[in-house]
C-alpha positions, 0 to 999 in steps of 0.5 A: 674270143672263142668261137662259140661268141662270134655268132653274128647277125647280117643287117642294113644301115639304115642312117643315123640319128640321136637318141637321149639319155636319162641324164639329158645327154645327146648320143648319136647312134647308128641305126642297124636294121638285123630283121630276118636273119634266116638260117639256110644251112648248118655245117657240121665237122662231120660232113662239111669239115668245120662247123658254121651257121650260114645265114640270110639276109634281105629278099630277093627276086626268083628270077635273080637266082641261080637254080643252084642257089634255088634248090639249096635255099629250097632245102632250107625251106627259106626265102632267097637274101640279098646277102649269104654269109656263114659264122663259125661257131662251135659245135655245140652252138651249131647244135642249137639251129636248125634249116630255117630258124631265125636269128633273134636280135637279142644275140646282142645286149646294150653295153655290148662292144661289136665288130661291125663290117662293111663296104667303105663309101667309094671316092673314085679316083683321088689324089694323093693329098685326099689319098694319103692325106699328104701335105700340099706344097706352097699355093704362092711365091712362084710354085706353078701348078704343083699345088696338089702334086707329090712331088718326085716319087722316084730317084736319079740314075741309082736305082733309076725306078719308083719302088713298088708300095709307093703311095700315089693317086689311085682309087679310094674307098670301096672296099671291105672295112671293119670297125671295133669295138663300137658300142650297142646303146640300144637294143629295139626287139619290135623292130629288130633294131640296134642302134650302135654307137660309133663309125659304121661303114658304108653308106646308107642302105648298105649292108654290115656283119655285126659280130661280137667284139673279138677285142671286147676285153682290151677296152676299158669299161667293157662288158 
């Protein structure tokens, strides 16, 4: 997909809910909160070397920004977000925008397919069944707690070590996922909602990039 389609908005996962449709069937959507999307800079090829929007999102205190950060959103004439992030489009869309505009929800259709990216929920640190999904060894017949164990990792004397890559217990979740081709069923103006049909990242209250989906024309039926 070209760039000029991967304009995108930042927004909040609000939770998760069903909506119906007309032939009475049960749907259940996410709802993606992508209010106030404020433009704070355009780049151009000429100054910046490529050209992106760099986008808002959120509010935040005076007092949590740095005088930097200040004076460039201050340039912009915009309020200070909790999320900075910039999409690169081509230059005729960064034509389009200017320092302050904002981006409205109508970006995105119903029957739209999105990327939606976002933090991954955090399990701490976990074993390698629930890591790794491996099978546990058996719970009877004389095995002394090694239920959830691995196993051996390594080998005997030849190479005598654990190969570096080999899957063992470690910290799970917590980190930047993105999930495709997910299906906008709604699309609330009013609110600035998008009720998004699929497995959104991260827990509630957490924020997501939705952008066009970049694989749209490999699924079937999409639009």
């Amino acid at each position: 997909m070209s760039l000029s389609h991967r304009l995108g908005l930042l927004g909040r996962k609000v939770g998760m809910m069903r909506i119906f449709t007309d032939d009475g069937d049960a749907v259940p959507v996410t709802v993606l909160d992508v209010s106030n999307n404020r433009v704070t800079q355009v780049k151009t090829e000429s100054v910046d070397g490529y050209s992106a929007i760099q986008v808002a999102f959120g509010t935040r205190k005076a007092s949590r920004v740095t005088k930097p950060e200040a004076g460039h959103l201050a340039k912009a004439g915009v309020m200070a977000g909790e999320v900075l992030r910039e999409f690169r489009v081509t230059p005729e869309v960064a034509a389009e925008y200017k320092p302050g505009a904002t981006l409205p929800v109508a970006l995105f259709a119903v029957g739209q397919a999105v990327d939606v990216q976002g933090t991954s929920i955090g399990k701490g640190f976990t074993g390698t069944i629930k890591r790794h999904n491996f099978s546990s060894q058996r719970a009877s017949h004389g095995n002394s707690r090694s239920h959830n164990v691995p196993g051996s990792i390594s080998m005997a004397q030849d190479p005598g070590r654990v190969f570096p890559g080999k899957k063992m217990s470690g910290h799970r979740g917590d980190e930047t996922v993105t999930t495709q081709n997910l299906d906008i069923v709604r699309v609330d103006e009013t609110r600035s909602l998008l009720l998004v049909r699929g497995a959104v990242p991260g827990s509630k209250n957490g924020h997501v990039v939705v952008r066009p989906a970049v694989k749209a024309k490999l699924k079937k039926g999409a639009q």
